[in-house]
N, C-alpha and C positions, 0 to 999 in steps of 0.2 A: 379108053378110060373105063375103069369099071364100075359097076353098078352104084359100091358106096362111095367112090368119084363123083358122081354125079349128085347122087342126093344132099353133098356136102359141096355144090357148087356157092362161087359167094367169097364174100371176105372173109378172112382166116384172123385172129385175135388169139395169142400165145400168151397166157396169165390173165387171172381172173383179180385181181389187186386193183387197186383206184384208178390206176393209167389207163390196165386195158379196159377195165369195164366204163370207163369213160369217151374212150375212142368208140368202146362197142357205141354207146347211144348214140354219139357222134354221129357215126354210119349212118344207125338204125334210123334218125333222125329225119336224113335224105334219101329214106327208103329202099337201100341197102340188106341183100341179104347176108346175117351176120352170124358167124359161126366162134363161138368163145371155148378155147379147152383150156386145161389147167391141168395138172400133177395129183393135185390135193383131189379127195373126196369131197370139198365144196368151196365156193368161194368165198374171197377176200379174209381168208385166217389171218393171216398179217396185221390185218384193218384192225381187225377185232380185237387182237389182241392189243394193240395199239390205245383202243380205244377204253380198255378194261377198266384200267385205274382213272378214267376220264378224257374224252377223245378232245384231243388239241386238231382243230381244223384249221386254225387260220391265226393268223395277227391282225393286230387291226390300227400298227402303229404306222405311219406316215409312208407312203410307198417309197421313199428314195431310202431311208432307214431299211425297210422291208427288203430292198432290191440287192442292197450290203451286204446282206446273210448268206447271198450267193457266193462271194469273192472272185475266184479269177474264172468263172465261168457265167457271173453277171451279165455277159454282153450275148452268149447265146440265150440264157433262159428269160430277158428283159421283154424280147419281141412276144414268149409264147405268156407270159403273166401280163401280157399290155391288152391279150385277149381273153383271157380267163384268171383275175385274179384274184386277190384276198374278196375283194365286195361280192365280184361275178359267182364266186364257191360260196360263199353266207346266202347271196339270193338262188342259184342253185339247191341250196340245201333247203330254203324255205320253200321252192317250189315243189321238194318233196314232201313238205308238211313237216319238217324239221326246222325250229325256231333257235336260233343260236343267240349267245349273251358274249363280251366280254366282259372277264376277268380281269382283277386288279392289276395282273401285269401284263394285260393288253391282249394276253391269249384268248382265242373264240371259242367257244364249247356248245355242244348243243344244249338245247336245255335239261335235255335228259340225262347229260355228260355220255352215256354209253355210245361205243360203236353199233351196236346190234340194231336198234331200229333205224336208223339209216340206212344201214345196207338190205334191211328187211324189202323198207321200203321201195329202194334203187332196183331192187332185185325183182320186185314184181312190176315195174316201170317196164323193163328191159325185158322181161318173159311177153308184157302186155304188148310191147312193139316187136313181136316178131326174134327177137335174139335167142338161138337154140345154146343150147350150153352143155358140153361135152367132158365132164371128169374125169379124173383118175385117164386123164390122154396126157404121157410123159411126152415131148416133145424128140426127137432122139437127130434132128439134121433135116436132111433131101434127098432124094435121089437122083440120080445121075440125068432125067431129065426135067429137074427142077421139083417136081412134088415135094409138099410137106411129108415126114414122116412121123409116127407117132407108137407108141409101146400103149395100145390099153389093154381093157379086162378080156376082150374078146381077141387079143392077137398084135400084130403089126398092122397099119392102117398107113395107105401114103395117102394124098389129097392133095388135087389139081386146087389152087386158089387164084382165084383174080385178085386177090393183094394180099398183104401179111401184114398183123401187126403183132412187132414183138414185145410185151412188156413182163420179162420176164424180173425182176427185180434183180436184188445185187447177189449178196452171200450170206447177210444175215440173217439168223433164225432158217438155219437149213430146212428143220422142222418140220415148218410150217408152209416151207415152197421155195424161200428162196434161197436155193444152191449154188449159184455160178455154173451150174453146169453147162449149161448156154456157150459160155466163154468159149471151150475149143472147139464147140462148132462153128463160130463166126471166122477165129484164127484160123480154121482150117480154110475157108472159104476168102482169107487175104483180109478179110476183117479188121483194122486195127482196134487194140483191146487193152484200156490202160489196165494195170494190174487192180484186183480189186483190193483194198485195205481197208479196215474199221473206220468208222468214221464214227460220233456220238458215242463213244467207247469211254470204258476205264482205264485204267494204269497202274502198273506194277511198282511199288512205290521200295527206296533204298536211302538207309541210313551212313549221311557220312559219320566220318572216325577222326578223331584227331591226327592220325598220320593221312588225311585224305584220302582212306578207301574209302568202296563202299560194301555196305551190308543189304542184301538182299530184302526186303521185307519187310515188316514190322517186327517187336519183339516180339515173344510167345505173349510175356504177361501183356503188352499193349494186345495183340491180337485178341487174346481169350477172351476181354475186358469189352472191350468198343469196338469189335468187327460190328455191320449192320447198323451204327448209331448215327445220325445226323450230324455233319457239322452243321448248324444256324444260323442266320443274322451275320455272313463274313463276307469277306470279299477277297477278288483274286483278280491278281494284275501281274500281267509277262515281266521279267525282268529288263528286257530290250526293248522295252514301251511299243509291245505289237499288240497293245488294246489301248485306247485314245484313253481308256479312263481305268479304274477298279472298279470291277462291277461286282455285284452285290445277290448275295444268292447263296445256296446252301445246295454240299453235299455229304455223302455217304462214306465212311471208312469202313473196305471189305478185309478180307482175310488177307490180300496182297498188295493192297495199294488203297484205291479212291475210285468214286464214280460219281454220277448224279449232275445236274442240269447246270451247274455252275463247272464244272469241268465239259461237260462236253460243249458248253460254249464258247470254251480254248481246246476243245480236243484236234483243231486241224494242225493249228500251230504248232501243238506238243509232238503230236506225232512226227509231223514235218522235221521237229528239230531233233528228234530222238531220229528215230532214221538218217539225219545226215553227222547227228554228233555225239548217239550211243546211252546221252543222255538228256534229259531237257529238267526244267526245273520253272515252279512260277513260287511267290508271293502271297502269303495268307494274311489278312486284318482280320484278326479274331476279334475286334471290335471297334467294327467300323463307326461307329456312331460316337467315339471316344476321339476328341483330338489326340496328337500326340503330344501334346504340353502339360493336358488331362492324366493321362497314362503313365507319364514321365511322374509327375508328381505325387500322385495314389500309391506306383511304386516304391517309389523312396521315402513314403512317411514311415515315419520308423513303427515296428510291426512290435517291438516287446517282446513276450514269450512268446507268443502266438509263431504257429509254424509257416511256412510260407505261403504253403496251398492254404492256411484259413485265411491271412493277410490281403492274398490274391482275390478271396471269395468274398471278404466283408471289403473292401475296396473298391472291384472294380465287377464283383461280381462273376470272376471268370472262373470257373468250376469243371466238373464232368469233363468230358470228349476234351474241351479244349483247354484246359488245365495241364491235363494228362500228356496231348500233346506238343506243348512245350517241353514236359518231362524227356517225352520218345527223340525229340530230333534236337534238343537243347547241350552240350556240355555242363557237365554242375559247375565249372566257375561262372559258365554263362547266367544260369541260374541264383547264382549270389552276388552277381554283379548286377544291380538297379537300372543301373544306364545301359546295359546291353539286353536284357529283359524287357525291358519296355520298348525299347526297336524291337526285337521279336515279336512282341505281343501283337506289333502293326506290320512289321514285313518277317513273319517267321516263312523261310525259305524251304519247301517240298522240291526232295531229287525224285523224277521217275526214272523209268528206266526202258517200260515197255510199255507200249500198246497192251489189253488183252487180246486174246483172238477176234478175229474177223466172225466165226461164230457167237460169241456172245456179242456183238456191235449191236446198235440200235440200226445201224444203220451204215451204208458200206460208203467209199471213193473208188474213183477209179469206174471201169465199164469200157462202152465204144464213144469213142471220140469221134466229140463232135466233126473234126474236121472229116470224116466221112461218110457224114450227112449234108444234105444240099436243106437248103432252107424248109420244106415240109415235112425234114425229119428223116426221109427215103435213103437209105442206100446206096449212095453214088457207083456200087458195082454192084448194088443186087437192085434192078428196076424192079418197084413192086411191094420191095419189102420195108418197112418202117418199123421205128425205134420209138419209144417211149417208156417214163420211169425212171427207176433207180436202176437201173439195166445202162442208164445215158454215162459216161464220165462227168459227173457233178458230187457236189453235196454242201450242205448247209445244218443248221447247227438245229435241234429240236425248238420248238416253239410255235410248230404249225407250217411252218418254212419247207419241210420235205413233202408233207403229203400237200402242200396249195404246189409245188410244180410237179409234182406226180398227177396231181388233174391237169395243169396247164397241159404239160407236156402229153398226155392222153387227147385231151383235144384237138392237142395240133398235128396229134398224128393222123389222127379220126380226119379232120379237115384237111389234111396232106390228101388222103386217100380219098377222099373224093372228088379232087382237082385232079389228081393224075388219072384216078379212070378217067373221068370226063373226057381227058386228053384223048386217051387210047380211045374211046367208040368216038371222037371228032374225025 
């Protein structure tokens, strides 16, 4: 072994993101020596950015609600949140002298909303306990008699480790660290590795046509007009009743389609159904607050000279973005027909068509599957090495749901690793 073999003996930690540096204290915790590298010139960029426009830590609505958000990988990530979860991350945070509030919609924030003093804080936690921290070290595989390997400033470095933890995240925001790059050195190593795809994504939005094509995109004039504008106060319900209700929430019309917190909390399903059938399509209540008896009748009072869009605006109020929108995806007989206008108003139907890329996602699906991990997260063909993060094959929908099992699952890796050493020196 050579010299910087040696001085880097210890547990090995791959990403510097809220997994691993939660596994790191983990370790460091049980006195553990812990060695953290990362890609990036420093860590948790991800977080931070995350946390920019106001860091969502947590939920704080009822854990069986909460445990939902997971879907069909609920039953692995239930065990690592039954040890670290929504409450466990609030008092966490407070024991770093970070006091959290919720929000009217149940989201936890700190009080300062920012990422930055947070991780300020974590960050000198984990220097004070001993955790060394190694940058700008790209991860690049093994060697052929197990050593980590690594690209930094000074050269190629391998590194004997007495365990690994990997959290390297998924594919989003390359950027910032997370590449997938990861992916074909597990695959190479017999790894199974589901694909990695978008996940809390936008969508490519297309206009059908009276002979039932479709048209790629918005119009120009819709595009020039309301790229970047809020849709408001609406709601959005699958057509196949694959949400128990219409929920309620506001997004963004981009230059190609749609984004924002009320799509990406159908973004699994969309995608799901655009990859198996080319095209998916949900349901808009441009005013949900309006019954449909309401709307029905507003429509058809007779409007006089007055044109339609004023009729629409001194009626029922409905103007801007979502005026216009009727315009974009409506036929004009649809539009002079009352009774067919006022069902649009409450279920006007959006076709997408795509996913956008896996780099712009909030966040990815897909990763190493669970099934070849053993309950502390380990490797079932690599003894030693452990998995945590958005690196896992999971995903859940923004609202504080990603980053409370990105600590969970950091924990439990941290705590994997120190039951399996234990093992080895028994």
């Amino acid at each position: 072994m050579s010299s910087s073999e040696r001085s880097l003996a210890g547990v090995h930690v791959i990403g510097a993101g809220p997994a691993g540096l939660m596994a790191a204290e983990t370790l460091a915790e049980a006195g553990c020596t812990v060695h953290v590298h990362d890609a990036m010139p420093s860590a948790g960029r991800k977080f931070l950015l995350a946390g920019k426009g106001g860091l969502n830590l947590t939920h704080a609505e009822p854990l069986g609600a909460f445990l939902s958000r997971y879907g069909a990988r609920r039953a692995q990530l239930e065990p690592l949140l039954a040890q670290f979860g929504p409450q466990a991350l609030r008092d966490w945070a407070h024991g770093l002298g970070i006091r959290t509030f919720v929000g009217t919609s149940g989201r936890v924030f700190p009080d300062e909303m920012k990422a930055a003093p947070l991780l300020r804080a974590w960050m000198h936690r984990l220097r004070e306990a001993g955790v060394r921290f190694h940058m700008r070290h790209r991860w690049t595989g093994w060697t052929s008699a197990g050593a980590l390997c690594f690209e930094t400033p000074q050269g190629p470095l391998a590194v004997a480790a007495d365990a690994t933890v990997l959290a390297l995240g998924g594919a989003s925001w390359p950027r910032l660290g997370s590449d997938g790059a990861w992916q074909p050195l597990l695959e190479a190593r017999g790894i199974p590795v589901a694909p990695l795809r978008p996940a809390n994504c936008g969508f490519d939005v297309a206009r059908p046509q009276p002979d039932g094509t479709l048209l790629p995109g918005w119009s120009e004039h819709f595009r020039s007009r309301f790229a970047g504008q809020p849709l408001k106060s609406v709601a959005l319900s699958l057509p196949d009743g694959g949400a128990a209700a219409p929920r309620q929430g506001e997004f963004v019309i981009t230059a190609t389609g749609v984004e924002g917190s009320l799509i990406y909390a159908h973004a699994a399903a969309l995608r799901d159904a655009i990859e198996a059938q080319g095209r998916a399509s949900f349901l808009l209540d441009l005013l949900p607050a309006r019954a449909p008896e309401q709307v029905g009748r507003e429509v058809a009072h007779p409007r006089g000279s007055r044109s339609l869009s004023s009729h629409l605006q001194s009626r029922l109020g409905l103007a801007g973005v979502k005026a216009a929108l009727l315009w974009e995806l409506l036929p004009r007989e649809a539009m002079a027909d009352p009774a067919r206008l006022a069902g649009a108003i409450k279920r006007l139907p959006l076709t997408l068509v795509a996913a956008r890329p896996v780099t712009e996602a909030i966040s990815t699906a897909g990763g190493v599957r669970f099934e070849a991990l053993d309950g502390q997260l380990m490797l079932r063909d690599l003894p030693g090495v452990f998995c945590a993060g958005e690196m896992l094959d999971w995903e859940a929908p923004t609202g504080g749901y990603l980053l409370t099992a990105c600590f969970a699952s950091g924990r439990a890796a941290g705590l994997g690793v120190r039951r399996w050493l234990a093992g080895q020196r028994a």
